[in-house]
N, C-alpha and C positions, 0 to 999 in steps of 0.2 A: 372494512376492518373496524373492530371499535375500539372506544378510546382505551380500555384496559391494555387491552391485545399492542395497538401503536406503543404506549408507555413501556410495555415488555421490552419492544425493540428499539425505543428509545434509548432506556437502560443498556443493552447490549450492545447498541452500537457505540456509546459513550465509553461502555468499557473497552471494546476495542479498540476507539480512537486513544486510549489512555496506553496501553498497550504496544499502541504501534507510534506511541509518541516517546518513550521510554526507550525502544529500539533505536531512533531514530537518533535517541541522543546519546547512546551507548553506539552509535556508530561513531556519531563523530568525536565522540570522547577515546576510543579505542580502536578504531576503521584504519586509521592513518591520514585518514579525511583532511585535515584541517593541519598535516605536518609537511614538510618539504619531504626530498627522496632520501636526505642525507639524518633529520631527525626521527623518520620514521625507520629507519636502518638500522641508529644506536649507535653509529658508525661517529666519533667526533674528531676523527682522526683526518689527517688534510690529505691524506693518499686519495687515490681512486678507487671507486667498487670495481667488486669482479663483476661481470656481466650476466652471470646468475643470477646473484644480489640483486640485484639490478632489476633482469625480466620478474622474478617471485614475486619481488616488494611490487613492480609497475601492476602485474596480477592482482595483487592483493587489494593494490589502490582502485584497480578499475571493477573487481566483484564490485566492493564495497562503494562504489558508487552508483552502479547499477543495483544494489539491494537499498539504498537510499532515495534512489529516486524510484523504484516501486512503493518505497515504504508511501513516501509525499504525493503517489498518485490515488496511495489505496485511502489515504487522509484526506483528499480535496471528495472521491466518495463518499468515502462516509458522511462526510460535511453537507454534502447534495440529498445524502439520503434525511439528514437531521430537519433539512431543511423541509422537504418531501410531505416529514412528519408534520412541522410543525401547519403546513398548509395545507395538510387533510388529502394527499396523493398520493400517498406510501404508499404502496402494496399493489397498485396502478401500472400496468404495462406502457411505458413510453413509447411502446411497436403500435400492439393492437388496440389497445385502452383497455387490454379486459384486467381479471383479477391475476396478478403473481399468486402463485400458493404458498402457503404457509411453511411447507418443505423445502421449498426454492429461499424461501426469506430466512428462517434458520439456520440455515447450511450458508447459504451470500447472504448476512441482512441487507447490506447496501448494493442489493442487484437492482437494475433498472426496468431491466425486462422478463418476460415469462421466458421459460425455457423455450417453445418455440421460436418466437419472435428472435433470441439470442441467437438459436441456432441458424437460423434465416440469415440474421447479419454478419456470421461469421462464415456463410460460405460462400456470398457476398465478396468476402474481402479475399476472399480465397489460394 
């Protein structure tokens, strides 16, 4: 890959990372994330919830941390891939060592391996 080409997905992958750092913070700003069960409710009242209330909001609390910590895994990627970049390995199959394609890296920029190799490791895990 040359250095023009790296710089493209340099770029694109910094905008993602900006993107899914924006998410991450509009989760916890809005998630429920960082509230108790009784402020995230709206509820100030010293009664007890109905146990609806209750299951929904628990729901709401656990998507949003499961969409959270995907957010913070798809970011420590990107990070590896930046890094990837900066030491001239981008685009390098971490399976086979051949070339990822260019179709693979625009669609995933922060993929690690060719599509073979991926597919091999996931039937693997099977």
């Amino acid at each position: 890959m040359n250095k023009k080409e790296s710089q493209e997905f340099k770029k694109k992958l910094i905008s993602l990372r900006e993107r899914i750092s924006e998410e991450i913070k509009h989760l916890g700003e809005n998630g429920g994330i960082n509230k108790s069960q009784r402020d995230a409710s709206g509820d100030l009242s010293a009664y007890t919830f109905h146990m609806a209330d209750v299951a929904s909001d628990s729901y709401e609390r656990e998507f949003s941390w499961d969409r959270l910590s995907g957010e913070q895994q798809e970011i420590v990627q990107i990070d590896d891939a930046l890094k990837r970049i900066e030491e001239g390995t981008y685009g390098k199959c971490e399976g086979c060592g051949g070339k990822i394609k260019k179709e693979r890296l625009k669609a995933l920029p922060h993929c690690k391996m060719c599509l073979k190799c991926k597919k091999e490791q996931e039937e693997k895990k099977g």
